[in-house]
C-alpha positions in Angstrom: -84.6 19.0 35.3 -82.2 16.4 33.8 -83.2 14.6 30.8 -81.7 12.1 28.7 -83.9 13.2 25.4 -81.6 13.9 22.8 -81.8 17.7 21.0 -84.2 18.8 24.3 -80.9 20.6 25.5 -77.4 21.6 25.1 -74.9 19.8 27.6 -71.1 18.9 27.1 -69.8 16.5 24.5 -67.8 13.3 26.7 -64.1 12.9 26.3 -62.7 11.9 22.9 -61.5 8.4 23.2 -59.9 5.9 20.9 -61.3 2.7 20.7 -59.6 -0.5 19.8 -61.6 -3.9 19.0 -59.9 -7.3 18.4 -61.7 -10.1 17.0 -60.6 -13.9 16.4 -61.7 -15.3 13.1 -63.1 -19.1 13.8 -63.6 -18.5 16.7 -66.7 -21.3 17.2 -64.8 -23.4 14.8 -62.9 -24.6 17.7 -64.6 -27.4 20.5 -66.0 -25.7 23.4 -63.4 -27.1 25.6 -60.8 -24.7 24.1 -62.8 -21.2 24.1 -61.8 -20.4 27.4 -58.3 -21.0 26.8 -58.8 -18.5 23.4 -60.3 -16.2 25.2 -57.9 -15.8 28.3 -55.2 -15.8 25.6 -56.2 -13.2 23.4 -56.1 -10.0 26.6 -52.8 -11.9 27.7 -51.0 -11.6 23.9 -52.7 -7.9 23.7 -50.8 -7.0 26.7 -47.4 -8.8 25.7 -47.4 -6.5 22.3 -48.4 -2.9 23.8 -44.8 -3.9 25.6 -43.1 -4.7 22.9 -44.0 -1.8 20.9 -43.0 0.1 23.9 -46.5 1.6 24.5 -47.4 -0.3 28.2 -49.2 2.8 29.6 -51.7 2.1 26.6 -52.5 -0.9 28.1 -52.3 -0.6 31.7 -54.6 2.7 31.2 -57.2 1.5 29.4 -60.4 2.6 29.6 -63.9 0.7 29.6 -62.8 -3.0 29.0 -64.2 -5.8 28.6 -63.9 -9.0 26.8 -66.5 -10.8 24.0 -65.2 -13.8 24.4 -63.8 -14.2 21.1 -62.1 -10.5 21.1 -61.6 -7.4 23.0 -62.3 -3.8 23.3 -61.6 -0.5 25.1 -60.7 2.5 25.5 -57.5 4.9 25.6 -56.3 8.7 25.1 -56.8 9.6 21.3 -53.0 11.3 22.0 -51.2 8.0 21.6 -53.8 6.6 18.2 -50.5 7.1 15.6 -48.3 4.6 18.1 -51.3 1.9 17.9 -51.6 2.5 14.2 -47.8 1.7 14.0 -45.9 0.2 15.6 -48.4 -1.5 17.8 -50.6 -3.4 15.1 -46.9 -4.4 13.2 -46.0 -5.7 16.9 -49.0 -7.8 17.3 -48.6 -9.3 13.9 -45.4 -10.2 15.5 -46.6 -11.6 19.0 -49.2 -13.6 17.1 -47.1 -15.1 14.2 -44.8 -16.4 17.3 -47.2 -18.0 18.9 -49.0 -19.8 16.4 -45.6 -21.3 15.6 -45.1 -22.3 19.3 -48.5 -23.8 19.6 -47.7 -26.2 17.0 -51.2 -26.4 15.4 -53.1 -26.9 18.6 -54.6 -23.2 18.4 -54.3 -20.4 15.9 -55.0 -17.0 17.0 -55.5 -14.5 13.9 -56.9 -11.5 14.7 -59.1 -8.9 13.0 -58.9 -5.4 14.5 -60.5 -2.0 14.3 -59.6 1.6 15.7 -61.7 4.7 15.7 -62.3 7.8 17.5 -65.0 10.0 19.0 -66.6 11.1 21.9 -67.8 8.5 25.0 -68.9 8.4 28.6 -65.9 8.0 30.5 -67.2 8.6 33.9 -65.8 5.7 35.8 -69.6 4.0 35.7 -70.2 0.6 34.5 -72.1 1.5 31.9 -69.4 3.8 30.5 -68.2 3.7 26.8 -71.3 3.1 25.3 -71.9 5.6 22.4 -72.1 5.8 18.2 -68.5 5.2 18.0 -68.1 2.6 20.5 -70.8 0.9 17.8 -69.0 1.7 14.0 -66.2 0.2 16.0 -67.7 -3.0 16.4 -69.4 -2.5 12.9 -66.2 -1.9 11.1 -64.8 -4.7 13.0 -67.5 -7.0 11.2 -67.6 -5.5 8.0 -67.0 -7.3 4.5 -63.3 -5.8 3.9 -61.4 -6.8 7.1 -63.2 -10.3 6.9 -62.3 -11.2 3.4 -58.6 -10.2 3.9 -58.5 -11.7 6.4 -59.8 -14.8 4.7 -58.1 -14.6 1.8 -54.4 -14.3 2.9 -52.0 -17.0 3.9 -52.8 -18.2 7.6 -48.8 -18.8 7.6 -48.1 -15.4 7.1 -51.1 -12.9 7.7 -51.9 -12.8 11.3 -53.4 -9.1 11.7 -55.9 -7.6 9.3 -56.9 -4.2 10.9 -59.8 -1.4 9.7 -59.2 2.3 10.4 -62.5 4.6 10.5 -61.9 7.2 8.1 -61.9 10.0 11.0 -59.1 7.4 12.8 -57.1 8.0 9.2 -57.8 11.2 8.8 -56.8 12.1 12.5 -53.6 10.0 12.8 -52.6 8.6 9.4 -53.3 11.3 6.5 -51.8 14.0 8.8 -48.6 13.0 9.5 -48.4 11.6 13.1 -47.7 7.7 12.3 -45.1 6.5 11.5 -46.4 4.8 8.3 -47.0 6.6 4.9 -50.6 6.8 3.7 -49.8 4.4 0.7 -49.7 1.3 3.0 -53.8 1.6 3.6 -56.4 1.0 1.4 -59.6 3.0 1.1 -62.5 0.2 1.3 -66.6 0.6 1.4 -67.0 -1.0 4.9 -70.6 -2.4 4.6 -71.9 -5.0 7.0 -74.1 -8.0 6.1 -77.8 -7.5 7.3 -76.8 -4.0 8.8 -77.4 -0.8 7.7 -74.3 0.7 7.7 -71.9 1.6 5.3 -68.7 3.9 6.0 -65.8 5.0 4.2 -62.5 3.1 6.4 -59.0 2.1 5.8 -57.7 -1.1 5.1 -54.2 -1.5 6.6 -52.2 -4.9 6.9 -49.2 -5.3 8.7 -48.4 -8.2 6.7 -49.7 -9.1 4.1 -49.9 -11.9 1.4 -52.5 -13.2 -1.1 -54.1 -11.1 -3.5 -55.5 -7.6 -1.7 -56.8 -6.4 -5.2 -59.9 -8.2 -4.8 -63.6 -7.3 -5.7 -64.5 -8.8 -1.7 -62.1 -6.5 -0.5 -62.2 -3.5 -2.1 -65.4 -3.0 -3.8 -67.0 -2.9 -7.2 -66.2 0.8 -7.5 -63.0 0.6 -6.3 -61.9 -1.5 -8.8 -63.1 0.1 -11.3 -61.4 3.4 -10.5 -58.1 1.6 -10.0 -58.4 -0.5 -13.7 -59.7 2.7 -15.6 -56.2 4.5 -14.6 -53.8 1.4 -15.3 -53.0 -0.1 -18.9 -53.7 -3.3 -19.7 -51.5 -6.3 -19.2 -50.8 -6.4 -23.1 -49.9 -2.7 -22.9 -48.0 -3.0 -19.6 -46.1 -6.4 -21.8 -45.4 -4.0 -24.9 -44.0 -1.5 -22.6 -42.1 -3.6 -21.2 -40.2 -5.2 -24.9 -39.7 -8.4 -25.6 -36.6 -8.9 -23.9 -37.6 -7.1 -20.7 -36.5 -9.9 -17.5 -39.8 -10.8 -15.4 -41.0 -8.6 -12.6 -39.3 -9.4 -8.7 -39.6 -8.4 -5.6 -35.9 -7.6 -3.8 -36.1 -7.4 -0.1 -33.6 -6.7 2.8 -33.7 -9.1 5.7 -32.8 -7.7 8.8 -29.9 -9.1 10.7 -31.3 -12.6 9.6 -31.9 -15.0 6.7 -31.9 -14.2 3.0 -34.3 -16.0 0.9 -35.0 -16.5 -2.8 -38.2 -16.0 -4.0 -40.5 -13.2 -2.8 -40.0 -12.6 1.3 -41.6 -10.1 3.4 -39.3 -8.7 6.4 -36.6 -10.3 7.9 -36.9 -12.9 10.3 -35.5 -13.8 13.7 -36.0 -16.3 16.3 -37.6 -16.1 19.5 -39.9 -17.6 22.1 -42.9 -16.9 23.9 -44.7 -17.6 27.6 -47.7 -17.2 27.0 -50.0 -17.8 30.8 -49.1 -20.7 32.1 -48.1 -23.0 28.9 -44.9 -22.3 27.7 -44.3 -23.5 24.0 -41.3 -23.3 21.9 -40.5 -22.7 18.6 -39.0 -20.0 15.6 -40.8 -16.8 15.2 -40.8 -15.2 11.9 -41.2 -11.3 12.2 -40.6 -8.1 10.0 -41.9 -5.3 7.5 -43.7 -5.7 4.2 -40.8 -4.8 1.7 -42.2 -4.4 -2.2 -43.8 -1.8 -4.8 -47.2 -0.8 -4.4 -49.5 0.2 -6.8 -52.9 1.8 -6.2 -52.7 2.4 -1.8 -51.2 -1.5 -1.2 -50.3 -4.3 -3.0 -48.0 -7.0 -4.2 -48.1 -6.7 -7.7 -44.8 -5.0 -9.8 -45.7 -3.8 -13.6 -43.5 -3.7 -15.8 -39.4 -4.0 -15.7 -38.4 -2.2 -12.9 -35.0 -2.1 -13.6 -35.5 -0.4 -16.5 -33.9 2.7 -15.6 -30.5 0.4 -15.5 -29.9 0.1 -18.5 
């Protein structure tokens, strides 16, 4: 007799799937009139960067979609997770920055993301992909950490904040299989307002810019850890000397534009089609270059030149 009773009977796990969520922040901040434009645009920008990052099949083999209106999710085989870790998510930070630019205002599209991993129904059924990961997915996606980021960096530059499960970091970051060292994520409490959930997760923007050392972001606790293993600004300042020059960031540009000040990546020019409006404009795209202390950050202490002299 078939039952659906959980712990009545022993039957096979589903197939381990990754799941990917995309969520646009103001969202409902926009008129009515322009939410169906948003959200035919967000699949149709999805698609453009799983090309670009050379990763098509991820897209065209996806698994369980279906759209929210103001995001996306599905499905697709946990083998390819460390190529949507990177270079996908650094690819849509591209896509995205370049067309914002080309939309000249009219609509910004920045994107909160989440990956995880675990077992779900992938039968072919309608109802398929529903499961306990399918739901810290959407949980993580919503959580405190990704939102403040989010919030909290430059609009001109920031365009992709994204939230790893721990088992998604675990899996395809902390082991060795993406192409991104563990010091670029950020161990955050995910915790969800009104929800009862709280799970370990990684913090990992492609870009980023304000000030990710943040209580929102990070957590009390966090913190904490991180201040009681760094000196204090007055001890970092008598380290330093009195004559030490002020901290800098130095960062390659890539076939393209050097520029004073602190610059992240190098930039290049492009457009974009995106449906049926076409919109030109620059596109400014590239890697975070800079010291990190703690996982990620901005922030050099200290001369760092002084092993020159």
């Amino acid at each position: 007799m078939h039952t659906d009773q959980p712990y009545t009977q022993s039957r096979p796990l589903p197939p381990y799937r990754g799941i990917l969520a995309v969520d646009a922040k103001d969202f409902t901040g926009y008129p009515a009139v322009q939410h169906g434009a948003i959200s035919r645009a967000i699949p149709q920008l999805l698609e453009m960067s799983f090309e670009r990052a050379g990763i098509l099949e991820v897209w065209k083999d996806r698994r369980f979609p279906n759209s929210t209106g103001d995001g996306y999710v599905f499905g697709f085989d946990p083998v390819v997770m460390p190529f949507v870790v990177h270079p996908w998510l650094a690819t849509l930070q591209g896509v995205l920055t370049e067309f914002n630019t080309h939309s000249a205002g009219a609509v910004h599209i920045r994107l909160r993301a989440s990956l995880n991993v675990g077992p779900l129904p992938d039968t072919g059924d309608e109802f398929d992909g529903n499961g306990t990961p399918r739901n810290d997915t959407h949980r993580l996606l919503d959580s405190r950490p990704v939102k403040a980021v989010l919030a909290a960096s430059s609009p001109n530059i920031t365009q992709v904040a994204a939230i790893l499960s721990d088992r998604c970091y675990q899996d395809a970051v902390a082991s060795g299989y993406t192409g991104r060292h563990p010091d670029y994520f950020i161990e955050v409490p995910a915790t969800v307002e009104g929800k009862p959930f709280a799970q370990r997760a990684w913090l990992y923007v492609p870009m980023p810019s304000g000030n990710l050392y943040d209580r929102r972001v990070l957590g009390d606790q966090v913190i904490d850890d991180q201040e009681k293993r760094q000196p204090d600004d007055g001890s970092r300042k008598r380290a330093a000397g009195p004559g030490a020059a002020a901290s800098r960031s130095v960062v390659q540009a890539d076939r393209s534009n050097v520029n004073s000040g602190t610059v992240y990546g190098g930039q290049s020019v492009s457009n974009i089609d995106v449906g049926r409006d076409h919109i030109g404009g620059d596109y400014v795209r590239g890697n975070k270059a800079g010291t990190v202390h703690g996982n990620q950050g901005d922030t050099v202490h200290g001369d760092k030149h002084e092993g020159d002299r």
